[in-house]
N, C-alpha and C positions, 0 to 999 in steps of 0.2 A: 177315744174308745167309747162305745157303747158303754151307760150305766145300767139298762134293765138287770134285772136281780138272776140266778142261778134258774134256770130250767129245770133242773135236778133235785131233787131232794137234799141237800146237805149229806146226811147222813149216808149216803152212796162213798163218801169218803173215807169214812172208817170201814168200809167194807170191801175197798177195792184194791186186796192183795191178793185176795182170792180168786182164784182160778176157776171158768167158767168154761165148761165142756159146750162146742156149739159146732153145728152141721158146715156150715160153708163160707161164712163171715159173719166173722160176732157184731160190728158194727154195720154192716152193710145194709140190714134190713130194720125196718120199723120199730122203735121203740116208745112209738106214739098212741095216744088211746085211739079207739078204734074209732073216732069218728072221723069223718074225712073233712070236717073245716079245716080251712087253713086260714085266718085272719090275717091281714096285712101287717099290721101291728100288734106284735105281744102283749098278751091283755097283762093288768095285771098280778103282779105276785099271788093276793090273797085271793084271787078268783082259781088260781090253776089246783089243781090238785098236788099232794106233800107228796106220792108218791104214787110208781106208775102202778096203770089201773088192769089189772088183771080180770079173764073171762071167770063171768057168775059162776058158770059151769066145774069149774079148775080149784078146787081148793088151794088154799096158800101154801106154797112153802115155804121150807127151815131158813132156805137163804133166798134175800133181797133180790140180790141180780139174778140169781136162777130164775126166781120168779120174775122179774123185768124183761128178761129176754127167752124167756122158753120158749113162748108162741112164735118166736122171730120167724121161724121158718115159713109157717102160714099167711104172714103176709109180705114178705121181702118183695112183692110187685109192686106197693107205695111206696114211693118215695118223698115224703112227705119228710123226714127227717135225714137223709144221708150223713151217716157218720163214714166217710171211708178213711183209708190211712195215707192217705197223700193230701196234699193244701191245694193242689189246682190237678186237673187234668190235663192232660197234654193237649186236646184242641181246645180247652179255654172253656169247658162247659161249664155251669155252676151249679151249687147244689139247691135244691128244692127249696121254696123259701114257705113259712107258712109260722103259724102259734107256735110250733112247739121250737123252732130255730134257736140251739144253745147261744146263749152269748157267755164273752170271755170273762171273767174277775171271780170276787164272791169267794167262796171257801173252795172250788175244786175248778180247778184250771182245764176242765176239758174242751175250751174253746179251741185249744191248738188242735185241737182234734177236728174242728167244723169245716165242713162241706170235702172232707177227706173222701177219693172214690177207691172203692176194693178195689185192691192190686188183683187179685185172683179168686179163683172158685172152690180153690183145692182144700177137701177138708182139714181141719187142724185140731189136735186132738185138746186143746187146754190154750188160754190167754190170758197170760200175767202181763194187769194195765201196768201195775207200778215197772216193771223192767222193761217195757215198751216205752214209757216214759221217759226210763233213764236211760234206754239206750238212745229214745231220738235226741236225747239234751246232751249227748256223752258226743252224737255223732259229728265227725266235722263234713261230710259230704251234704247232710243236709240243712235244710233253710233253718238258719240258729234264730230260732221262737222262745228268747228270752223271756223269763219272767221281768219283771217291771225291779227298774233298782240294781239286775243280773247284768256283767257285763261278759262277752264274750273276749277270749285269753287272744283271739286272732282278730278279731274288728269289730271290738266294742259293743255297746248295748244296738239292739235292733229290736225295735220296737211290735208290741204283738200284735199279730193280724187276726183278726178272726173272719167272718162270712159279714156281719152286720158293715166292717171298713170297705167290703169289696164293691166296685162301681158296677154302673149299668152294662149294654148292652153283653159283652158274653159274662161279665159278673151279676148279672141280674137274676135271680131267684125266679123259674119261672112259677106262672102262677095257679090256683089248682085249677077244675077242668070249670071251665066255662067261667073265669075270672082273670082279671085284665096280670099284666105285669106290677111288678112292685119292685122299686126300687129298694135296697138294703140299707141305705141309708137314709131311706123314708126318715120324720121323726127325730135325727140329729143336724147339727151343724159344724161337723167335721170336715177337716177337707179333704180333697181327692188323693187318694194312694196314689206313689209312681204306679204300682201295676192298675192303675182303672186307665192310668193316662197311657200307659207304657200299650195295653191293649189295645186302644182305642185309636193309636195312632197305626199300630200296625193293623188293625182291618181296616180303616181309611185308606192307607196307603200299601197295604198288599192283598188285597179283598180276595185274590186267587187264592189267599192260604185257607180262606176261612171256608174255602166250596170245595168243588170237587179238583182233587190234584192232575197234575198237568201230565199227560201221557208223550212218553217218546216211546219212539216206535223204531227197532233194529233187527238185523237180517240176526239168528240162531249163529252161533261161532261155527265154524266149522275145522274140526277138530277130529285128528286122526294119530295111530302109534308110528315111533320111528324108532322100530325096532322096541328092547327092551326098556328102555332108561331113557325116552324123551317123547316128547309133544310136541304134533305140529298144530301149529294155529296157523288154517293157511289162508284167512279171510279177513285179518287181523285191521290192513289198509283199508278194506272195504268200510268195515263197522266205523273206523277211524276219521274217515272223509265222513258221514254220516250224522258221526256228534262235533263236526266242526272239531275237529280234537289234535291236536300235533301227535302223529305214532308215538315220540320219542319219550314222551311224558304218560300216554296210556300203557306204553309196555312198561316204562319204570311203574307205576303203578299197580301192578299184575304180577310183576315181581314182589316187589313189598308184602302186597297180598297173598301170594302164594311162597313167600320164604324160598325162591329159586333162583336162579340165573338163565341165558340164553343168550340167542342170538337170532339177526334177522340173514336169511339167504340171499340167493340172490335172485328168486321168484319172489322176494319181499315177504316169505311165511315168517313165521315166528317161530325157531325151534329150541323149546322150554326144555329142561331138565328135570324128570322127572314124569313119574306118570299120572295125569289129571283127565279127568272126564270134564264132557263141555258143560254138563250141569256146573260145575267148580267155575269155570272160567266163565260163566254166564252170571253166578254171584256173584263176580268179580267184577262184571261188567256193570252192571245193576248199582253196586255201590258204589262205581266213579259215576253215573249219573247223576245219580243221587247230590253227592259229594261236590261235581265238577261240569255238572251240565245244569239241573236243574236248579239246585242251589243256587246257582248267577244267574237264572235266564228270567228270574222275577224281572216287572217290569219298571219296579222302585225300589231300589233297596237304602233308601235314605235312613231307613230307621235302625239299620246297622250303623255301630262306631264308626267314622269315620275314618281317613287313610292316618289321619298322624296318631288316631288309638291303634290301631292296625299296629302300627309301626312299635310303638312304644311296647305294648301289650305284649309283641311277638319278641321281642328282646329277651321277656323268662316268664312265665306263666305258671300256675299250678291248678289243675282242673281237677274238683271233687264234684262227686253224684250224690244225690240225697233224697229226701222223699219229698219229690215234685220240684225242687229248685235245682240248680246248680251255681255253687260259689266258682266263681272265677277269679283267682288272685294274679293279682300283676305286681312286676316290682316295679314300674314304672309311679308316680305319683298322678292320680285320673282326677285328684280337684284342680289343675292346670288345666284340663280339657274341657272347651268351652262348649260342647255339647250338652245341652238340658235332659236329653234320654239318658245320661249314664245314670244308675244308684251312685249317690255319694255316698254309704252308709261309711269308710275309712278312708285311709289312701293308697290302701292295697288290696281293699278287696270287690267285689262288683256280685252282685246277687241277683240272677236273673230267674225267669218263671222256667219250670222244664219245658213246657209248651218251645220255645227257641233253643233247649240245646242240642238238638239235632244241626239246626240251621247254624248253632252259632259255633259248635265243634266243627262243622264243616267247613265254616267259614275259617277257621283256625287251621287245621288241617291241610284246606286247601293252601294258607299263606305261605305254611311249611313247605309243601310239594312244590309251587310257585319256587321260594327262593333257595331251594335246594339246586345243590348241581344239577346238568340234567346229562347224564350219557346218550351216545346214540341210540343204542339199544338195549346194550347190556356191560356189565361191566370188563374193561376189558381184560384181554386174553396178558398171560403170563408175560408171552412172545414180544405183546404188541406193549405192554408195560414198558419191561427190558428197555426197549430201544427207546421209546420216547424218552423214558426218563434218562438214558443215556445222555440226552439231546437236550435238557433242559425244556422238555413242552410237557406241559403238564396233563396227568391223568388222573383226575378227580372229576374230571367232567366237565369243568368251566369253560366257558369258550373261551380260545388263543387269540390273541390280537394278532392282527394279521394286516397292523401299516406300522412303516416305523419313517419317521420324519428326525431323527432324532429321540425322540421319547417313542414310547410305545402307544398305539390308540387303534382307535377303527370303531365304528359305531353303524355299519352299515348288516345288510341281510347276510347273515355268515353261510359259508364255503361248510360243507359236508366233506369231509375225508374219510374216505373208504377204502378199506386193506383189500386189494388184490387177491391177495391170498387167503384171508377169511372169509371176505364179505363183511366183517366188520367196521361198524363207526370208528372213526381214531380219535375225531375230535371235530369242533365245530370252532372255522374259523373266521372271525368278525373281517369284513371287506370295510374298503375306503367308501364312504358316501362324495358328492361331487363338491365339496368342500373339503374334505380333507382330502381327495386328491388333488385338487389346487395348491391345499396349505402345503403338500409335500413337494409338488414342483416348485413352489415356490422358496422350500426350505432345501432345496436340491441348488437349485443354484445361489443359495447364500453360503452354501458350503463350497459350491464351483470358485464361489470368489475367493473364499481364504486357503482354496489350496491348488490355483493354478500358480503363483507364484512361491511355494515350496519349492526347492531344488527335485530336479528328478530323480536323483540318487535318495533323498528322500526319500521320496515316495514310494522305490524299488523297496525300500527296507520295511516298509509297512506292509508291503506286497511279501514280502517274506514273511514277515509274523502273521499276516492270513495263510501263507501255506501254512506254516506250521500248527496253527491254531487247529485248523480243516484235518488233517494227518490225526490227532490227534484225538479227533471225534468222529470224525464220518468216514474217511478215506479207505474202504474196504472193499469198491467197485470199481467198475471203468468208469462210471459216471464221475464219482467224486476224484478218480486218482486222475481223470484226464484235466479237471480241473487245478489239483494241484501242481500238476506239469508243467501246466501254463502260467501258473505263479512263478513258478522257478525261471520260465522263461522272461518273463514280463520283469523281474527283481536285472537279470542279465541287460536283457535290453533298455531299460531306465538311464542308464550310461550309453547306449547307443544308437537314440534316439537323434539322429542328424539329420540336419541340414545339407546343403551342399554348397559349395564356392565354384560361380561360374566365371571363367573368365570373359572379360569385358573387353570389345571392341575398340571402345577410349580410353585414353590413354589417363594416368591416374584412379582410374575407376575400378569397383569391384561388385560382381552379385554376388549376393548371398541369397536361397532358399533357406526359409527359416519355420521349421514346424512349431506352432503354439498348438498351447488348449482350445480344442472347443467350445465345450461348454456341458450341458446336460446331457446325457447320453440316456434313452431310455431303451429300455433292454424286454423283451416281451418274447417268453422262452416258450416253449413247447413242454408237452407231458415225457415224451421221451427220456430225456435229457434234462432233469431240472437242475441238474447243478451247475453239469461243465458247460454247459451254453450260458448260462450265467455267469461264469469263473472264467471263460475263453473272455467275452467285451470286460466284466470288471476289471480284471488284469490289465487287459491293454489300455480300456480308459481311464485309470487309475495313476496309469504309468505315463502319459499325455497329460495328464494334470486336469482330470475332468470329473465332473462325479456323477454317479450313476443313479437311475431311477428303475427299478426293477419289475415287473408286471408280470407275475408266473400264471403255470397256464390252472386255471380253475380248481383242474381236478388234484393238482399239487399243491396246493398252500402249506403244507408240514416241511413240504422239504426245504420252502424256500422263506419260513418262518425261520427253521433250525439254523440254518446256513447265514441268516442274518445275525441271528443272537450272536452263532460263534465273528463273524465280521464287525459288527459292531463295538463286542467290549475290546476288539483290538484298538480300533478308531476311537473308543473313549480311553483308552491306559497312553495314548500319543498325545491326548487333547484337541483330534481334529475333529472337524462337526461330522457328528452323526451323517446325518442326510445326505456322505459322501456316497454312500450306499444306502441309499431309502431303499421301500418296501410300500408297494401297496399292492395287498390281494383284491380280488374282486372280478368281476364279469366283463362283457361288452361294454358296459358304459365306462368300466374304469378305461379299459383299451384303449376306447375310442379318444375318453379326455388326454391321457399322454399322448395319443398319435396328432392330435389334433393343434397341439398347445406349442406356440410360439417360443415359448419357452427351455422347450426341447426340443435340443438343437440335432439329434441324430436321434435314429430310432433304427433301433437293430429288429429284427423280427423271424423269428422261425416257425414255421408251420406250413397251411396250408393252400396252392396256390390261391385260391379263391379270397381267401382273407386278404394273402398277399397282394393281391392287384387293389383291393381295398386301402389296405396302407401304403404303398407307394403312391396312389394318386392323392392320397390326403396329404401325405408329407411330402412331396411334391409340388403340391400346390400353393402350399404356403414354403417354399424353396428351402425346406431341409434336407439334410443328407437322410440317406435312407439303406441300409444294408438287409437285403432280402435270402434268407435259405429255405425254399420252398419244395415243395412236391410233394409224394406218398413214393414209396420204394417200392410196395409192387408194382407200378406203374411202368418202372423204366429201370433200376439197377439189374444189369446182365452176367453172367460168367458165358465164357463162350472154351467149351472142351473141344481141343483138338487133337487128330489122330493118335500125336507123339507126345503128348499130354501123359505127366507122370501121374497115376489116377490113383497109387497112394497118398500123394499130397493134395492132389485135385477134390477127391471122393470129402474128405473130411474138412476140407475148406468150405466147397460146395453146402454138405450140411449142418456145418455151425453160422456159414452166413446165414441159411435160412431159417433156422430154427432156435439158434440164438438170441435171450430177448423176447422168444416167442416172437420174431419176424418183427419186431416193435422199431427195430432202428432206422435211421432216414437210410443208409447202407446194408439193409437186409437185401439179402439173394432174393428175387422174385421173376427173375427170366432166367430159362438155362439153354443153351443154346448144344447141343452135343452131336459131333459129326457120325454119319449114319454107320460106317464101319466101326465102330466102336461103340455105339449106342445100346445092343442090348447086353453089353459086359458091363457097362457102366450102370445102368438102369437097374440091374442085377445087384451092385454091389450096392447102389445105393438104397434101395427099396429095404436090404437085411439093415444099414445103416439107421433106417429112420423106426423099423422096428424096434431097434435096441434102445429106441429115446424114450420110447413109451415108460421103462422102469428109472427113467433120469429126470421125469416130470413132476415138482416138485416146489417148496420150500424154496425161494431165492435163496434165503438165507444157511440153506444147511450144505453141507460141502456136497458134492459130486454131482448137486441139479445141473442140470443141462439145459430148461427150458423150465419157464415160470409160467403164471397167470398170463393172460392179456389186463389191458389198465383195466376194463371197466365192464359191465352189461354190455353197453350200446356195441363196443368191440367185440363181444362174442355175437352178436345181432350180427353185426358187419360179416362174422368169419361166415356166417348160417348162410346170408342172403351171397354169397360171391359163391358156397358151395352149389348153390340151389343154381345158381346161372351157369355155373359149369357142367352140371345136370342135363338143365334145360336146352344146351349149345348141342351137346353130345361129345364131349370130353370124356376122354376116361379116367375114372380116379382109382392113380396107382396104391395108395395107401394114404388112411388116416380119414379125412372130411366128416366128423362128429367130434361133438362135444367129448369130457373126458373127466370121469369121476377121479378121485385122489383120497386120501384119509380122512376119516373123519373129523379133526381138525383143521379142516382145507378143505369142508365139504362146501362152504358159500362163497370158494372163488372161482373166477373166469377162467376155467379151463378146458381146452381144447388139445385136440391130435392135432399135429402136424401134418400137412398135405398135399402129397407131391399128384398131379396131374397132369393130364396130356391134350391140349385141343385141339379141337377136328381140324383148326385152322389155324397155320403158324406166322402167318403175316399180321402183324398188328392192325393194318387198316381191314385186317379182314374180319376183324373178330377186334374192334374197339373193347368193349364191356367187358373182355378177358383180358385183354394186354396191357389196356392203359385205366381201368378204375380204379378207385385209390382203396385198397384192403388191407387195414394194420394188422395183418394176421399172418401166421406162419402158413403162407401158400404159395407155392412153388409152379411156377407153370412150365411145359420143358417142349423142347422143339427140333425136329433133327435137320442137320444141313449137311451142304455137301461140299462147299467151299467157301475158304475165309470171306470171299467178298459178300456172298449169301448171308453171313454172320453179320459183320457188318453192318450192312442194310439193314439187316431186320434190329440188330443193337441201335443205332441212330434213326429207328424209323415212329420214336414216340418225341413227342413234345419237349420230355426234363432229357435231363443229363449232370446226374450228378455224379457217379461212381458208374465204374466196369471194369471187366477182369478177364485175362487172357490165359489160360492156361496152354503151353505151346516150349518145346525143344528150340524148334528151328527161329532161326535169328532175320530170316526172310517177314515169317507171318506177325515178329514181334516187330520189324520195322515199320511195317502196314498197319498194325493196332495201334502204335503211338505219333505214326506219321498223318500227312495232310489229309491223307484218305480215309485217317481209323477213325477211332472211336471218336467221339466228339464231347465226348462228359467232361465234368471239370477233374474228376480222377479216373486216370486210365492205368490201372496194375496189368502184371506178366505174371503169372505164376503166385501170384500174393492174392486172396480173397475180396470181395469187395467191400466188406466190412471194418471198420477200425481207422485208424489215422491217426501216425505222428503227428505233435504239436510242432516240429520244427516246420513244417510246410503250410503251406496256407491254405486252409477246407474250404469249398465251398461248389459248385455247380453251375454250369451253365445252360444257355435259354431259360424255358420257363422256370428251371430252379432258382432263377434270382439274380445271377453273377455275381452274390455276394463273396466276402472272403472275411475268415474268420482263421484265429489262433494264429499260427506263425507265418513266415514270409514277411511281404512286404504290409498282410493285413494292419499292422499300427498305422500306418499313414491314413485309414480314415476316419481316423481319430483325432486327427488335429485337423487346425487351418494352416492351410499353407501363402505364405507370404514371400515375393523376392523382393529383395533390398540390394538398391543398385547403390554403393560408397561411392561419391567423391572426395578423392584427399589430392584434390590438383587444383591448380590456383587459376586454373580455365571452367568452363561449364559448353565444354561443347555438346551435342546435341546428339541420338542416336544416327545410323548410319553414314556415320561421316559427316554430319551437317555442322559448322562452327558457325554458334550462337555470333549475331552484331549487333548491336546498339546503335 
């Protein structure tokens, strides 16, 4: 500490309880004589004057400090003395150095007072030093400026500072006009404060703070009402791509900010709750800059704590404000931390300059928002609660693991799941990176091994406690109940999983066909369908003794998370490995690693043909089994109405295959073939049929929907671009072909009308881009014939063939439909719809659909290998076709 002697007169101290009537700050302005030297060094004591020097002009007055500060007004332009009421300024200025610079000790402590800069301008009518005193020594927000000897009750004595401790550059007094700089601790041999060093290092190493601040530059919000009680931000992705910024984290932010909730549509607006002008959301924006753009975009932030104070620090903190500092309390212990920038004044408290707590509340803040949950967009909806937490996924935000090997993990770019029906985020789920789905194939067949040699009957009984588990929690669709079905089937056939005994030509001898396990079976399902296409191969390789590696399609990882959890703790409550039923979500690359991998030994695959000839030549090539369900259903599924066609059964088959689903199933109706004598009584009834869907368009989950969402954007894109070609062709559109609003509640999902139409051309090769393009969308294209064999033709005149349907009396035209001449698909119905399928029979299409086969039939055979064993129990070894073995 400085020893020069008081600046003040002593006798200021007995006087300073007194209240002092002053214009616009009592300290602010000059209390200095009016000549304008400034000495580098304080002369001394006996040269200054006892007390200050009032104008000749001015008789004295009754009181000391009236007279001391009366003229203050007339020169508040010197700064020669700055008393303000804060200890540093926020960009680091210092106060004026010159003769009259208080120093601290002596009989009157107003050193804690030096180089303080006025907080404001605003008159005050009266200033009691002594309760401004006691209030900054009472206060705990600000920099505790203990007297010497004083210890503070939260982190001990800290030692006083005054102007004469403070270092050079931004603590350097500048000096008066036409005389050099002065150092403040000219004249002592003190050493340097943390804050000379603490300064110094941060405009060395972040010199941008110390000049002109860094501008970003963003497009105005654009911001409109919806209706009474909300806000569209429909520019929200724009601004968002701009500051490098994840949506997901700028809209939680803007929430918080604005104490709202919302949701993103499915135009990607933002529609907030409440009603807010863009001035509002542009503050808004302003302070994540602030906060989360520029804050980090310095080009060294070394002189921030480092990650393991981060870390500690963020465990419990306590932030208090005060005048010019700010205490930062950690419960963590900060003398273990081997960074030389921290204050050690305790080991729980950190005392920094206010000039950083902008930056360093940001930096706080931000760690917050960082390791906070993050939702997609908003929080969610009641609806969308309910059901996940039905399902064990969680909704708090965190991201879902989305591989299971056994244990739960995924560490890769996570899967967005988006509600249909709202538009909203559900959840974000972590995919396999190319190591863990290695580790999974490889934990797939460590489980292939301990449970192909389980008895089969076995294995039926584990196949039953997944029905029942599934029943339980999910089973309330066709999706999950076609899956359960096929449990039940799979539990039956586990005992009837045969071989066969052929007899043998030699005598003694016996074949036997003997079905084994496989081995890995990877399974890579479609959006459709995410369960029973999964549930149809589990089952039956389950029940062959093989275990399954599962690959769902992108846009489904909840469903095929959910569906694992309930699979899994059956397979952990048995003791068999996990990995019998893995799980890896994830994209093309994951696909590609399962379809590619040696390791798995069959690969089921549903989808689209073009993938398909991808994966059958990959698996192919390295000589795995391969099981293919390919196509689009508009493409090639027909019904074909005939004359004697009973058109009460017909009519409402007709429009639940097409509009059921929203046209979504690989067996939606998407050609109608209807003969001309009947055609406009038919067209008639059905046009009133698909009016009536309009009020059944809906809520999957609420009773009497008729027709949901389509899965996603790109599928209502799809519905748009196949309308517009039906336009462009000169088709006519009998009803529906636009998008289609729903409730408010369901204002940001995929919804569309249903749309029946007529092409100028009914022959497929005539009109390709109408007959055979692949459209997931409820559209219907219809074509009038005149006889069954015209049907016919134009039904077998596209590439797939996976379902058709023969609506017809006569036992003639149903002979022709299922004989050598008809249909040619892999399901050919009479009078039964083209949509839907028993599990006893075996699903699946032919040509370009794949000629897989799936669910019942003979589909379990390929799921083993098949092996004959020829027995000798004869005491000869002759030779096949009658040849005896000689020696």
């Amino acid at each position: 500490m400085a020893s020069e002697e008081p600046l003040f007169d002593p006798s200021l101290k007995k006087r300073k309880k007194k209240k002092v009537n002053f214009d616009e700050d009592p300290l602010g302005a000059d209390a200095a004589p009016a000549e304008p030297e400034t000495p580098a060094v304080p002369p001394p004591a006996e040269t200054r004057p006892a007390a200050p020097i009032l104008k000749e002009s001015e008789p004295p007055k009754e009181d000391d400090l009236d007279a001391m500060f009366g003229d203050l007004k007339k020169k508040k332009k010197k700064k020669e003395i700055p008393l303000d009421l804060e200890l540093a300024s926020r960009d680091g200025s210092a106060p004026a150095s010159g003769g009259a610079t208080p120093a601290t000790g002596g009989g009157d402590d107003l050193g804690e007072f030096a180089g303080i800069k006025k907080k404001s301008k605003s008159k005050k009518a009266a200033f009691d030093l002594e309760a401004f005193e006691k209030e900054l020594a009472e206060s705990k927000g600000g920099h505790q400026l203990t007297k010497e000897g004083e210890d503070d009750e939260d982190d001990g004595p800290v030692p006083d500072v005054d102007e004469g401790d403070l270092g050079e550059d931004v603590f350097a007094q500048p000096a008066p006009e036409g005389g050099a700089q002065v150092e403040t601790w000219h004249g002592t041999d003190r050493d340097y404060t943390y804050p000379e060093v603490f300064y110094q290092i941060l405009r060395a190493q972040n010199p941008e703070l110390a000049g002109e601040k860094r501008r970003y530059t963003i497009v105005p919000p654009s911001v409109h009402r919806d209706g009474n009680k909300k806000t569209v931000f429909a520019n929200i992705s724009e601004i968002c791509k701009r500051m490098h910024r994840q949506p997901d984290h700028v809209i939680q932010f803007l929430f918080a900010e604005l104490g709202t909730t919302g949701s993103v549509d499915g135009s990607q607006r933002l529609v907030i709750k409440g009603r807010f002008q863009p001035k509002q959301l542009e503050n808004v924006l302003r302070r994540y800059i602030v906060m989360r753009v520029s804050a980090f975009s310095q080009r060294d932030q070394s002189w921030f704590p480092g990650p393991g104070w981060e870390a500690q620090s963020y465990q419990g903190c306590g932030i208090e404000y005060g005048y010019g500092w700010l205490r930062y309390t950690v419960n963590s212990r900060l003398s273990d931390h081997p960074s030389p920038r921290i204050i050690r004044d305790c080991s729980s408290t950190v005392v920094v300059p206010l000039l950083c707590t902008t930056m360093l509340l940001s930096r706080i803040r931000a760690i917050a928002l960082r390791n906070a949950p993050l939702r997609g967009s908003a929080p969610l909806s009641t609806r969308a609660t309910k059901i996940l937490s039905a399902l064990d996924i969680p909704t708090n935000g965190k991201e879902v693991h989305g591989v299971y090997d056994g244990t739960w993990g995924g560490s890769g770019e996570p899967l967005v799941s988006v509600c249909p029906s709202t538009g909203e985020t559900l959840a974000k789920i972590t995919t396999a990176t190319p190591a863990e789905t290695q580790q999974a194939i490889d934990r797939a067949h460590d489980a292939y091994v301990s449970i192909r040699n389980m008895p089969a009957p076995r294995r039926g009984e584990l196949i039953r406690q997944i029905r029942v588990a599934l029943a339980e929690k999910v089973c309330s669709g066709s999706d999950c109940q076609s899956a359960s079905d096929l449990c039940d089937y799979a539990v039956g056939l586990s005992r009837m999983m045969n071989g066969r005994v052929v007899a043998s030509e030699r005598p003694g001898h016996s074949i036997l066909e003997v079905p084994n396990p496989l081995g890995v079976v990877g399974v890579l399902s479609a959006f459709n369908f995410p369960v029973a296409v999964y549930g149809w191969n589990l089952s039956l390789s389950l029940a062959a003794g093989n275990a399954t590696l599962w690959k769902p399609s992108p846009t489904t990882p909840l469903c095929a998370v959910a569906t694992t959890k309930i699979i899994s703790r059956v397979l952990e409550q048995n003791g068999v490995h996990g990995a019998a039923a893995g799980l890896v979500c994830g994209g093309k690359d994951v696909g590609e690693a399962v379809v590619g991998s040696p390791s798995v030994h069959m690969v089921s695959f549903t989808g689209s043909e073009a993938v398909g000839k991808v994966v059958g030549k990959a698996v192919q090539d390295r000589f795995g089994k391969v099981l293919l369900e390919l196509g689009a259903p508009d493409s090639h599924i027909a019904s074909v109405i005939m004359p004697d066609a009973d058109l009460a059964l017909a009519i409402p088959a007709v429009l639940f295959g097409a509009v059921g689903t929203a046209g979504q199933r690989c067996t939606s109706t998407r050609r109608l073939y209807v003969h001309r004598s009947i055609a406009p009584e038919f067209l008639d009834r059905l046009q009133r049929a698909y009016a009536s869907v309009t009020n059944l368009i809906g809520d999957p989950l609420a009773a009497g929907t008729l027709m949901g969402p389509l899965h996603t954007q790109t599928a209502v894109g799809m519905f748009s671009d196949a309308i517009q070609k039906l336009k462009s062709t000169g088709s006519e559109i009998l009803t529906g072909g636009q998008k289609h609003s729903v409730g408010s509640d369901l204002q940001g999902g995929n919804w569309v009308l249903p749309t029946l139409a007529i092409p100028n051309k009914p022959q497929p090769h005539e009109l390709p881009e109408v007959w055979t393009k692949e459209t997931f969308a409820p559209v219907l294209n219809v074509a009038i014939f005149d006889e069954i064999e015209q049907a016919i033709e134009w039904n077998n005149a596209v590439p797939q063939g996976l379902s058709s349907s023969l609506w017809t009396r006569d036992m003639r035209s149903l002979g022709k439909w299922i004989g050598p001449s008809g249909s040619d698909a892999g399901i050919v119905n009479v009078n039964v719809g083209t949509s839907g399928a028993e599990i006893g029979a075996a699903f699946g299409g032919n040509k370009s659909t794949g000629w897989g086969r799936e669910s019942g039939g003979d589909a379990w055979k390929q799921y083993v290998r098949w092996s004959a064993c020829t027995l000798n129990f004869s005491d000869e070894a002759p030779l096949a076709q009658g040849t005896i073995s000689v020696v």
